[in-house]
mmCIF file of the N, C-alpha and C atoms, coordinates in Angstrom:
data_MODEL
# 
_entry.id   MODEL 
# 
loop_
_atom_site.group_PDB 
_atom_site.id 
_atom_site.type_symbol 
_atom_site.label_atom_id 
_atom_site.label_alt_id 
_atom_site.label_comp_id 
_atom_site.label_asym_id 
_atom_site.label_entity_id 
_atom_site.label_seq_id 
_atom_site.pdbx_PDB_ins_code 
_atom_site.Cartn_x 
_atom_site.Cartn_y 
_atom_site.Cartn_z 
_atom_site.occupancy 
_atom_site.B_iso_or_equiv 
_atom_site.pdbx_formal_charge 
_atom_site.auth_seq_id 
_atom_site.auth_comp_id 
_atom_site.auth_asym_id 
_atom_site.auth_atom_id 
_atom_site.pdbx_PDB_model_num 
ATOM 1   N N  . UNK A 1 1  ? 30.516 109.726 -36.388 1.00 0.00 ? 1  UNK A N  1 
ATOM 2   C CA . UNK A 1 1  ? 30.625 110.493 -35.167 1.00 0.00 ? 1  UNK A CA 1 
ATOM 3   C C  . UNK A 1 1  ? 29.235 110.807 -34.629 1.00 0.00 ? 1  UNK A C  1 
ATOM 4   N N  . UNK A 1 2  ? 28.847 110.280 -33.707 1.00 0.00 ? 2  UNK A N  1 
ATOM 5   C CA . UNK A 1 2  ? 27.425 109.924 -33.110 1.00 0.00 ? 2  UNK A CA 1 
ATOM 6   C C  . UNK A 1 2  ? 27.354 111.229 -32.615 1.00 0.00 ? 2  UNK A C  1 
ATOM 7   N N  . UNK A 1 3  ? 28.285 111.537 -31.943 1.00 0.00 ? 3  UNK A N  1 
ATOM 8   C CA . UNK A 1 3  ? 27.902 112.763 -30.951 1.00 0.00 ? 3  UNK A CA 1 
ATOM 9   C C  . UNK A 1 3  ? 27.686 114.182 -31.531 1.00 0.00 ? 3  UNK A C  1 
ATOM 10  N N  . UNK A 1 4  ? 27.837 114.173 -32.813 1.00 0.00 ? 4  UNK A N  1 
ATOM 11  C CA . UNK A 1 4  ? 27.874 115.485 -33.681 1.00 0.00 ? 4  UNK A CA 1 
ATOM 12  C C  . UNK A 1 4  ? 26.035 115.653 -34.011 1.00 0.00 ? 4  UNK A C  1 
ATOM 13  N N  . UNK A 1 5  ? 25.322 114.266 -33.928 1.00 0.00 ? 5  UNK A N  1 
ATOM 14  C CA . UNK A 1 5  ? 24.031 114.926 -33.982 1.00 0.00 ? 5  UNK A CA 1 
ATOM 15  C C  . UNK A 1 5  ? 22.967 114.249 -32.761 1.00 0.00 ? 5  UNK A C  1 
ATOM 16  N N  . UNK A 1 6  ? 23.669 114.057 -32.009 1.00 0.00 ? 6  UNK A N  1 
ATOM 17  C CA . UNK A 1 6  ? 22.854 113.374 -30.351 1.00 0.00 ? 6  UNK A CA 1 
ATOM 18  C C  . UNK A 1 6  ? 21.620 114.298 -30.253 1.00 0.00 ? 6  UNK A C  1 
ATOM 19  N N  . UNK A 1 7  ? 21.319 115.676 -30.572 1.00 0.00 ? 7  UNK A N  1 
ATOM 20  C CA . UNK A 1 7  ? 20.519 116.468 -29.962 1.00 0.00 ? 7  UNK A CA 1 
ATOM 21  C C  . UNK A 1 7  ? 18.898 116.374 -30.998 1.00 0.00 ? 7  UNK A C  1 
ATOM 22  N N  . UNK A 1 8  ? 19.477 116.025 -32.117 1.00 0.00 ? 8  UNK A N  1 
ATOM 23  C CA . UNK A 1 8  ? 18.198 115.865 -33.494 1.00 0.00 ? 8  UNK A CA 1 
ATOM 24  C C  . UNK A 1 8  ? 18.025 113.838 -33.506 1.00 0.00 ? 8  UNK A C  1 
ATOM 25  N N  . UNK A 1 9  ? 19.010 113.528 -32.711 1.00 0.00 ? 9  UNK A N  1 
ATOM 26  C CA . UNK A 1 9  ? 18.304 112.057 -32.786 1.00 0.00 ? 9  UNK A CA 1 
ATOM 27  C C  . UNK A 1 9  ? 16.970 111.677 -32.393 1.00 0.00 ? 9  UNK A C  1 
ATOM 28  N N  . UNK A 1 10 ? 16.694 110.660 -32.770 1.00 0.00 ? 10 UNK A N  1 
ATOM 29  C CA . UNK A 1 10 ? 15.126 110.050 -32.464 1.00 0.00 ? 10 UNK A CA 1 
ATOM 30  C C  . UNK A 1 10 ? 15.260 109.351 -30.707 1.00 0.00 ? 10 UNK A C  1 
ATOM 31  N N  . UNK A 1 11 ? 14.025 109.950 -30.015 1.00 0.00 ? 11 UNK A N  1 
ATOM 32  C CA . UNK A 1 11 ? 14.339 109.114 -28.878 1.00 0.00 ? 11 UNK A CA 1 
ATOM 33  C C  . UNK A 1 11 ? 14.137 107.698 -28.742 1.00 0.00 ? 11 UNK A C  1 
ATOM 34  N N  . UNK A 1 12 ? 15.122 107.165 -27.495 1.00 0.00 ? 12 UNK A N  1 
ATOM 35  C CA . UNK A 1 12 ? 14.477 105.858 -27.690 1.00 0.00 ? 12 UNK A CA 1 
ATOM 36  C C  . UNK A 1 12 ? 13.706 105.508 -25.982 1.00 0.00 ? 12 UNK A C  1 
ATOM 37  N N  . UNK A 1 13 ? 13.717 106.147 -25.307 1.00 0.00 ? 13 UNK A N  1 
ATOM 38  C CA . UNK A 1 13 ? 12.468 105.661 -24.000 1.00 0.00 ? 13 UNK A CA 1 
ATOM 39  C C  . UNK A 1 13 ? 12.617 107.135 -23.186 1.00 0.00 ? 13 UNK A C  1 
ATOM 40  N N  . UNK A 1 14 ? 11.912 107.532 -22.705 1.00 0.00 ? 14 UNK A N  1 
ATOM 41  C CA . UNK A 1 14 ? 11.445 108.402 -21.183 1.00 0.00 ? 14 UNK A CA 1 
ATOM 42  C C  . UNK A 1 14 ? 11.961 107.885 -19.599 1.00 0.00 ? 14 UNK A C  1 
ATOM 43  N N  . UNK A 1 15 ? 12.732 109.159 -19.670 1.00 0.00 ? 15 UNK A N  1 
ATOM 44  C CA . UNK A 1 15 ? 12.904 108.661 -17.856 1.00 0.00 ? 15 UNK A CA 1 
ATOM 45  C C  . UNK A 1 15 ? 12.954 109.625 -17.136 1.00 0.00 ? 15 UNK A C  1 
ATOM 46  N N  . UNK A 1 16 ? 12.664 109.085 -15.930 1.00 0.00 ? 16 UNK A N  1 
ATOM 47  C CA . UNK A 1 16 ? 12.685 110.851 -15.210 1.00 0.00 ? 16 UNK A CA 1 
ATOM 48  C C  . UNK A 1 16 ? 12.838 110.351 -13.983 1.00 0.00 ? 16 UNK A C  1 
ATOM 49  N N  . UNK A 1 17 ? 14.009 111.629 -13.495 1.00 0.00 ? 17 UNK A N  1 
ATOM 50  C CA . UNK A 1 17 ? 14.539 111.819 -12.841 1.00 0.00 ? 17 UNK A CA 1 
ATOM 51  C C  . UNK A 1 17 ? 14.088 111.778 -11.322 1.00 0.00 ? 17 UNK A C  1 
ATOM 52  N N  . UNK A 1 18 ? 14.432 110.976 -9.935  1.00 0.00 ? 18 UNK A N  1 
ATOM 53  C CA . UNK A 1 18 ? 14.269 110.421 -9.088  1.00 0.00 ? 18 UNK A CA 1 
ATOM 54  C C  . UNK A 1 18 ? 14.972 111.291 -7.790  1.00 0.00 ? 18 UNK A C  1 
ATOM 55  N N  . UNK A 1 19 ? 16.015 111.635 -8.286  1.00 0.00 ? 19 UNK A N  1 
ATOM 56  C CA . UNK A 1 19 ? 17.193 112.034 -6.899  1.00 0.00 ? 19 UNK A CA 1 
ATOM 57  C C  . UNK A 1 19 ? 18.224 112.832 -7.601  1.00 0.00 ? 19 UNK A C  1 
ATOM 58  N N  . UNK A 1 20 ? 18.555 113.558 -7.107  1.00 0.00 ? 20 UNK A N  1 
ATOM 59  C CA . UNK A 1 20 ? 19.968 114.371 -7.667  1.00 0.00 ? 20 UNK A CA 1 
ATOM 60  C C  . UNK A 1 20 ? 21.210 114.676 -6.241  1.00 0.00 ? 20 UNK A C  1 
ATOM 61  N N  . UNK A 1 21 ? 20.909 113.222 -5.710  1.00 0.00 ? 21 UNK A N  1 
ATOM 62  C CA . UNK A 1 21 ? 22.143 113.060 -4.333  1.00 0.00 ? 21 UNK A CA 1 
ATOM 63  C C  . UNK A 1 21 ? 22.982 112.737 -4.964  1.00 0.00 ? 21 UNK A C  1 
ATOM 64  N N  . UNK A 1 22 ? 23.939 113.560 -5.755  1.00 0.00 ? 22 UNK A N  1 
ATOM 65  C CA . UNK A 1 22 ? 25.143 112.797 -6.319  1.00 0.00 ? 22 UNK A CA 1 
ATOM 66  C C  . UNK A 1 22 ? 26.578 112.783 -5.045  1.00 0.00 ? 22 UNK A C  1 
ATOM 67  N N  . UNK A 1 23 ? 27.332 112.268 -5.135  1.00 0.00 ? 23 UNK A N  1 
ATOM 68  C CA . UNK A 1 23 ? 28.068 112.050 -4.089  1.00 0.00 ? 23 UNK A CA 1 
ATOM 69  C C  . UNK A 1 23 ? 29.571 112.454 -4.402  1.00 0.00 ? 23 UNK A C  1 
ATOM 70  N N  . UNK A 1 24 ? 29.713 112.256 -5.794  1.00 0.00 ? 24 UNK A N  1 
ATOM 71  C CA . UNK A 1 24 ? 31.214 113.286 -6.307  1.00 0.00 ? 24 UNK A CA 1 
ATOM 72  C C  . UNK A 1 24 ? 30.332 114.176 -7.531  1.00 0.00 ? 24 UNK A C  1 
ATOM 73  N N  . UNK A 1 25 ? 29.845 114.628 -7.649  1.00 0.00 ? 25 UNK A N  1 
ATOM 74  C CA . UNK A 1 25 ? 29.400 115.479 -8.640  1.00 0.00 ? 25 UNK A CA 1 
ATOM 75  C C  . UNK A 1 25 ? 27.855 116.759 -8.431  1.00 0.00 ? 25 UNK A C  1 
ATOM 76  N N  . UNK A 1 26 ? 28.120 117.688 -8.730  1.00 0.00 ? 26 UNK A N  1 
ATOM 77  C CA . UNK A 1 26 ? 27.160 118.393 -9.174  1.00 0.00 ? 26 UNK A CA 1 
ATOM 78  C C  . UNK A 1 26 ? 26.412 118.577 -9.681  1.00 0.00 ? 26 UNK A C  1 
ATOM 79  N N  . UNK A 1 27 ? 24.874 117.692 -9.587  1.00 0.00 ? 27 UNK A N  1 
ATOM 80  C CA . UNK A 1 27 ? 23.818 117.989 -10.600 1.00 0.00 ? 27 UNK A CA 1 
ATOM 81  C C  . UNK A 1 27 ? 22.772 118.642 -10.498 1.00 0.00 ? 27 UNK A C  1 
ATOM 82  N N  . UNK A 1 28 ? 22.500 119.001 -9.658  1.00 0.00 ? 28 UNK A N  1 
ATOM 83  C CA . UNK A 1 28 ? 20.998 119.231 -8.956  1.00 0.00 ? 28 UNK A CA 1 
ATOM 84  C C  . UNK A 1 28 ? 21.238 120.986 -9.757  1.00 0.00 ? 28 UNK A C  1 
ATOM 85  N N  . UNK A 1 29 ? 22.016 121.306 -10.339 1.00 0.00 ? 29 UNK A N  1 
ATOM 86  C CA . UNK A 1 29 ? 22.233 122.394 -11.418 1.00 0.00 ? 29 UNK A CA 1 
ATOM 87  C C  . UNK A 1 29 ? 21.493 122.248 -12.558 1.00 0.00 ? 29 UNK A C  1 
ATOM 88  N N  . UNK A 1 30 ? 21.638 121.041 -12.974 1.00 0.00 ? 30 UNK A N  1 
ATOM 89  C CA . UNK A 1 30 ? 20.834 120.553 -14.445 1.00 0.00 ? 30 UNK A CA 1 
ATOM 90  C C  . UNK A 1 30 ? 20.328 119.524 -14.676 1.00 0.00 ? 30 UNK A C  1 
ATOM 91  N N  . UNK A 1 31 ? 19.721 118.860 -13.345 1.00 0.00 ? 31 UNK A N  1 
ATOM 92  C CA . UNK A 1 31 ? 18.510 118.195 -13.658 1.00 0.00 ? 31 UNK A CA 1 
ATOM 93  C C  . UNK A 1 31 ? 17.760 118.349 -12.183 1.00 0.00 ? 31 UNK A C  1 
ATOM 94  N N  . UNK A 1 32 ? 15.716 118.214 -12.195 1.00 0.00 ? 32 UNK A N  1 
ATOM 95  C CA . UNK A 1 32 ? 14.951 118.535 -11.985 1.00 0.00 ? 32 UNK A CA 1 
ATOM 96  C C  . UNK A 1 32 ? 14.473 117.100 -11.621 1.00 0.00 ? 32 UNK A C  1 
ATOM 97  N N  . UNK A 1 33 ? 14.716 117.330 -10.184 1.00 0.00 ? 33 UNK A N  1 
ATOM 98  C CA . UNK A 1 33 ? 14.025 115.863 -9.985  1.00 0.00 ? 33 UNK A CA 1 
ATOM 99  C C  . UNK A 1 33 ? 12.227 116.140 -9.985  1.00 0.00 ? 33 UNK A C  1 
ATOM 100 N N  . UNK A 1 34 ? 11.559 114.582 -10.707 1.00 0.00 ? 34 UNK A N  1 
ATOM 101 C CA . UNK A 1 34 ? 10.616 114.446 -11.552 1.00 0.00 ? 34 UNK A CA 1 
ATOM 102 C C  . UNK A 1 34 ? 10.251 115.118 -12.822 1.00 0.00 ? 34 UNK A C  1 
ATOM 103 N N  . UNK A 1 35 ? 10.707 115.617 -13.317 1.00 0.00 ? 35 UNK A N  1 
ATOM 104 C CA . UNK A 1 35 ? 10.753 115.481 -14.676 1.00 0.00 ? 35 UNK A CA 1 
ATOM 105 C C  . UNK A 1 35 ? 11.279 114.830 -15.501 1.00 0.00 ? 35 UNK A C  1 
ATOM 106 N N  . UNK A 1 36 ? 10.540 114.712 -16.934 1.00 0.00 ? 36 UNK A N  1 
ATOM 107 C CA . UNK A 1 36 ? 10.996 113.141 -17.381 1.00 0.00 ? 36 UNK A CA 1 
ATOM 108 C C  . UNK A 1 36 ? 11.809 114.130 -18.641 1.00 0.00 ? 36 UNK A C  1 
ATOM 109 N N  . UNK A 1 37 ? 12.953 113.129 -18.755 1.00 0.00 ? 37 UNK A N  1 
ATOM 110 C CA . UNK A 1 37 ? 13.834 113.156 -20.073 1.00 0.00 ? 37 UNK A CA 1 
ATOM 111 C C  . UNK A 1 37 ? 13.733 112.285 -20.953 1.00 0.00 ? 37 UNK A C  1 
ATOM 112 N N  . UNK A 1 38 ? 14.083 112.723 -22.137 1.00 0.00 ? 38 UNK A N  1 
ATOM 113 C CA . UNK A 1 38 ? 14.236 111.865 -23.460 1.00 0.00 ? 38 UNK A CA 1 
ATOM 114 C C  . UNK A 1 38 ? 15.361 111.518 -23.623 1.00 0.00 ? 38 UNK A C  1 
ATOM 115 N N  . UNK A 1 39 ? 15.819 110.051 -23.419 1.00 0.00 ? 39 UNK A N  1 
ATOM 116 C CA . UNK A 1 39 ? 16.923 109.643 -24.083 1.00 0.00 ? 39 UNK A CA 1 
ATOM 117 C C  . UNK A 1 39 ? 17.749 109.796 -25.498 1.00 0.00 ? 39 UNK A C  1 
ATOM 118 N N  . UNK A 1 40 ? 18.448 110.370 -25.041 1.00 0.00 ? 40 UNK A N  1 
ATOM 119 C CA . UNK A 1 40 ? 19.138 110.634 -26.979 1.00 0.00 ? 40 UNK A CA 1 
ATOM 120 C C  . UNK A 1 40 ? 20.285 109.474 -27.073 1.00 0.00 ? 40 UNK A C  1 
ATOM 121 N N  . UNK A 1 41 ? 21.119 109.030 -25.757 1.00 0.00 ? 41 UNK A N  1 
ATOM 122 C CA . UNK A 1 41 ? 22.079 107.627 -26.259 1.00 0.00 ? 41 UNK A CA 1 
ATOM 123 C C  . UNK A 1 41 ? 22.096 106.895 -24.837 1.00 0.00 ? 41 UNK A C  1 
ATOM 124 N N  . UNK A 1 42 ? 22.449 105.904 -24.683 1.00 0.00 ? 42 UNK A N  1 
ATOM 125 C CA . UNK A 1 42 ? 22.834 104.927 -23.341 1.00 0.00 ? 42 UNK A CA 1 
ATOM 126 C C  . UNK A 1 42 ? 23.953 103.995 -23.248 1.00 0.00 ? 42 UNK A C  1 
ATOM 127 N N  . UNK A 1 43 ? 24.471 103.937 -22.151 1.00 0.00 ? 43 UNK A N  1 
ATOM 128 C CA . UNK A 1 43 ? 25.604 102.972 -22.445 1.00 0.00 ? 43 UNK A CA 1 
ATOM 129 C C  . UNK A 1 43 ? 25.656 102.216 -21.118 1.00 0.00 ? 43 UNK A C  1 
ATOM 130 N N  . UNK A 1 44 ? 26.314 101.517 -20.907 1.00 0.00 ? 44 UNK A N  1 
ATOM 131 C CA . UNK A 1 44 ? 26.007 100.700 -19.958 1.00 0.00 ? 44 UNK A CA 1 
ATOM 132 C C  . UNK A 1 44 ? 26.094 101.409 -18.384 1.00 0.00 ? 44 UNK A C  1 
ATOM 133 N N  . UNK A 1 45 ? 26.672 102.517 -17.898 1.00 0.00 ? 45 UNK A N  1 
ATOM 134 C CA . UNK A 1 45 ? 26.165 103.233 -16.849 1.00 0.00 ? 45 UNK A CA 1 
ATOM 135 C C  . UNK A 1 45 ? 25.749 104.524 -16.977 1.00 0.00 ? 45 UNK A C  1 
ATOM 136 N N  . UNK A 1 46 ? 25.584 105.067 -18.175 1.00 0.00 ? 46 UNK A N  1 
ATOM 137 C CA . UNK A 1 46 ? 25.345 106.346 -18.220 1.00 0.00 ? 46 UNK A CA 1 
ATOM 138 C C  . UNK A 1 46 ? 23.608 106.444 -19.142 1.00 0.00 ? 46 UNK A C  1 
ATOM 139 N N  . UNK A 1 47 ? 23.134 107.685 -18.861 1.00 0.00 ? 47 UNK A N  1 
ATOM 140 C CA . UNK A 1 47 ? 21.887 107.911 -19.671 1.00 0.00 ? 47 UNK A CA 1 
ATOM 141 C C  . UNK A 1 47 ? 22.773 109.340 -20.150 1.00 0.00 ? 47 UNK A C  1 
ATOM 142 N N  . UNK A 1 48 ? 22.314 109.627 -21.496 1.00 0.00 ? 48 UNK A N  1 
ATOM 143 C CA . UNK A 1 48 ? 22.485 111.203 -22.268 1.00 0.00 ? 48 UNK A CA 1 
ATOM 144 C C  . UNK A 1 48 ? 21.727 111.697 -22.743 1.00 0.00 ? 48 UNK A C  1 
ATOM 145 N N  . UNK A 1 49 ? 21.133 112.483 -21.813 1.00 0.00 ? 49 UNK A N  1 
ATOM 146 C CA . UNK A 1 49 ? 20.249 113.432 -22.187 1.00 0.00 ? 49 UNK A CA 1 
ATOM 147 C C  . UNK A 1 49 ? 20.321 115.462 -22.807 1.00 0.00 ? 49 UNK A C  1 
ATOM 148 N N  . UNK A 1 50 ? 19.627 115.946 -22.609 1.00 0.00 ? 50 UNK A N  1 
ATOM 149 C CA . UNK A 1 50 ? 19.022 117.286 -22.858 1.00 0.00 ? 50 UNK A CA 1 
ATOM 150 C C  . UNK A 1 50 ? 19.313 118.040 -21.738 1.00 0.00 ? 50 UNK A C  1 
ATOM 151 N N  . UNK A 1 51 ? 20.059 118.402 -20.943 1.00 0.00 ? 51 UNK A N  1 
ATOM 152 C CA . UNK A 1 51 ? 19.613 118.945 -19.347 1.00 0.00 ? 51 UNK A CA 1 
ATOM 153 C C  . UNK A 1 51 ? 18.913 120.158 -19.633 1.00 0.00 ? 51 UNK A C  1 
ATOM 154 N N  . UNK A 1 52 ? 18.894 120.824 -18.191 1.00 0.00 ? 52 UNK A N  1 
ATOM 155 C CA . UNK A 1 52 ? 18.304 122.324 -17.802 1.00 0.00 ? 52 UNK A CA 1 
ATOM 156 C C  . UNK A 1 52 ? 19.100 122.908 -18.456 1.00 0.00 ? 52 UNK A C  1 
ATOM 157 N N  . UNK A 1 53 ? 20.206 123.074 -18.788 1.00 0.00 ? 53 UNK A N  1 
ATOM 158 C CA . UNK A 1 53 ? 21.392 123.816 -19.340 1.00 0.00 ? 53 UNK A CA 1 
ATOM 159 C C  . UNK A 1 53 ? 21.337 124.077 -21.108 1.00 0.00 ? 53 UNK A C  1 
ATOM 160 N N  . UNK A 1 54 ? 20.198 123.110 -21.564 1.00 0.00 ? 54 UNK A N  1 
ATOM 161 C CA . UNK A 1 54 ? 20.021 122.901 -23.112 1.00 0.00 ? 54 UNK A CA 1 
ATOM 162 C C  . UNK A 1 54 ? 21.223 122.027 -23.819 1.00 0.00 ? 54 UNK A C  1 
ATOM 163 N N  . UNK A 1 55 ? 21.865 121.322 -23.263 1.00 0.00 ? 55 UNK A N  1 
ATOM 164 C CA . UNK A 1 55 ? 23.082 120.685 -23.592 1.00 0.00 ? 55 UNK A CA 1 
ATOM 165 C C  . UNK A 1 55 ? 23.089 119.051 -23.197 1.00 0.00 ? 55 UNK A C  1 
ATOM 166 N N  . UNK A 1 56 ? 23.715 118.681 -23.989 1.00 0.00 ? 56 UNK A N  1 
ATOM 167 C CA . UNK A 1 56 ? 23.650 117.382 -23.836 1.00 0.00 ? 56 UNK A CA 1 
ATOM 168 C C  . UNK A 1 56 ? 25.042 116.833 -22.545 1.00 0.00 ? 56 UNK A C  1 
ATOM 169 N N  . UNK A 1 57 ? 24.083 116.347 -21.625 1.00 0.00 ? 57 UNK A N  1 
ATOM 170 C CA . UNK A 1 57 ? 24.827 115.732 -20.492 1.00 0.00 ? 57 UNK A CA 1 
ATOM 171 C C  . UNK A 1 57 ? 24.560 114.256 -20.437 1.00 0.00 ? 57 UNK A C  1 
ATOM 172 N N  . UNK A 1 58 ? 25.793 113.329 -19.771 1.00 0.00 ? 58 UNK A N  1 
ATOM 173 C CA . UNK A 1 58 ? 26.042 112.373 -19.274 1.00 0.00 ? 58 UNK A CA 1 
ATOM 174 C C  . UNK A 1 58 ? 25.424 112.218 -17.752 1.00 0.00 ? 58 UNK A C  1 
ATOM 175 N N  . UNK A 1 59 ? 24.805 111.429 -17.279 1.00 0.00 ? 59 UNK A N  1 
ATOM 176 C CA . UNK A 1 59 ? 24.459 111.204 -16.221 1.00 0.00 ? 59 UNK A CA 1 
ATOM 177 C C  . UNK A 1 59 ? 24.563 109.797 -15.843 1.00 0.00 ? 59 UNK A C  1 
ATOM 178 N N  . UNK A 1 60 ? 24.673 109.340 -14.283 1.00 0.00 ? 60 UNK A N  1 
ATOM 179 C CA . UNK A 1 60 ? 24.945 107.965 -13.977 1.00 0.00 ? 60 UNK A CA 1 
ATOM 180 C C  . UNK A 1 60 ? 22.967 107.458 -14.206 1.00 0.00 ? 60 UNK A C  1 
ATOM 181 N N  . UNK A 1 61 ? 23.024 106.161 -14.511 1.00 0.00 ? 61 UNK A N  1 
ATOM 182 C CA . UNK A 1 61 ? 21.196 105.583 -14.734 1.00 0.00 ? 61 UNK A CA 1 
ATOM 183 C C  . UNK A 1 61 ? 20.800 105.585 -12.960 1.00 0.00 ? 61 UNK A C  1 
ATOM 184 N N  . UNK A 1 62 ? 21.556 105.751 -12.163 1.00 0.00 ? 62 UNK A N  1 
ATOM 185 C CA . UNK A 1 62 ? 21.042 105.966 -10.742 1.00 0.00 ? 62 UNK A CA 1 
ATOM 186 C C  . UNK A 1 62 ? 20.702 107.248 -10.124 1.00 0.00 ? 62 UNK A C  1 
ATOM 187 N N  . UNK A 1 63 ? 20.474 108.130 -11.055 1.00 0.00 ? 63 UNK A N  1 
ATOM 188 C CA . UNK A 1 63 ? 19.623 109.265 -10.725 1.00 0.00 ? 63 UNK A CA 1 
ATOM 189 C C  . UNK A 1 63 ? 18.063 109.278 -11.456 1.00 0.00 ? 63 UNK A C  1 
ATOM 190 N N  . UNK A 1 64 ? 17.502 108.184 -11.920 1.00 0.00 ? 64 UNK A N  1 
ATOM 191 C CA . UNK A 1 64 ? 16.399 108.108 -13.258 1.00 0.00 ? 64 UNK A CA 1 
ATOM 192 C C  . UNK A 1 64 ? 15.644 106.762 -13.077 1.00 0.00 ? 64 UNK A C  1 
ATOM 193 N N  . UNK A 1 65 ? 14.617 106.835 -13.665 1.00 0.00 ? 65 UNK A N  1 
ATOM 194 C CA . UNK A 1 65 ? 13.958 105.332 -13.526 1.00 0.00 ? 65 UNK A CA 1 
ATOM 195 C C  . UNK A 1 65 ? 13.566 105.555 -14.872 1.00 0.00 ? 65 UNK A C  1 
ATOM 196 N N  . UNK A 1 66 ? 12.741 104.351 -15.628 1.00 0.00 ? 66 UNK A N  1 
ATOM 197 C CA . UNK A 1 66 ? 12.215 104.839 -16.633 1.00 0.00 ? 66 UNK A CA 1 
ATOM 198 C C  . UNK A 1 66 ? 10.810 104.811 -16.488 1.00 0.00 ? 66 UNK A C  1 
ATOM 199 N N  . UNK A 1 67 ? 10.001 105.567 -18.007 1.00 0.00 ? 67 UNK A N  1 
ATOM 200 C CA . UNK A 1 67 ? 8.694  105.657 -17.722 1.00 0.00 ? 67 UNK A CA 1 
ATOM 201 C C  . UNK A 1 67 ? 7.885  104.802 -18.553 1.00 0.00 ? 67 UNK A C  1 
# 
């Protein structure tokens, strides 16, 4: 069960955040456009990170570039 320790995993790249125009969703709550995040997992449309909130969120990779 991956998700039981997502928050003590090792990162694997830097990205930071570009835009928070989401178009069905609410983010601009918990993430900071230009600041960079640490990836804790990825999947083919999502990045999971750390947000503002201290919690691990799902985000689409079209709010992020990498660094």
């Amino acid at each position: 069960m991956i998700h039981q320790n997502w928050t003590e995993s090792k990162t694997g790249k830097k990205i930071k955040c570009v835009h928070t125009d989401a178009k069905k969703y609410t983010v601009e709550n918990v993430l900071t456009i230009g600041k960079e995040y640490e990836v804790k997992n990825e999947s083919e449309d999502y990045y999971f990170v750390i947000d503002e909130s201290g919690k691990m969120g799902g985000f689409y990779k079209e709010y992020f570039e990498e660094v």
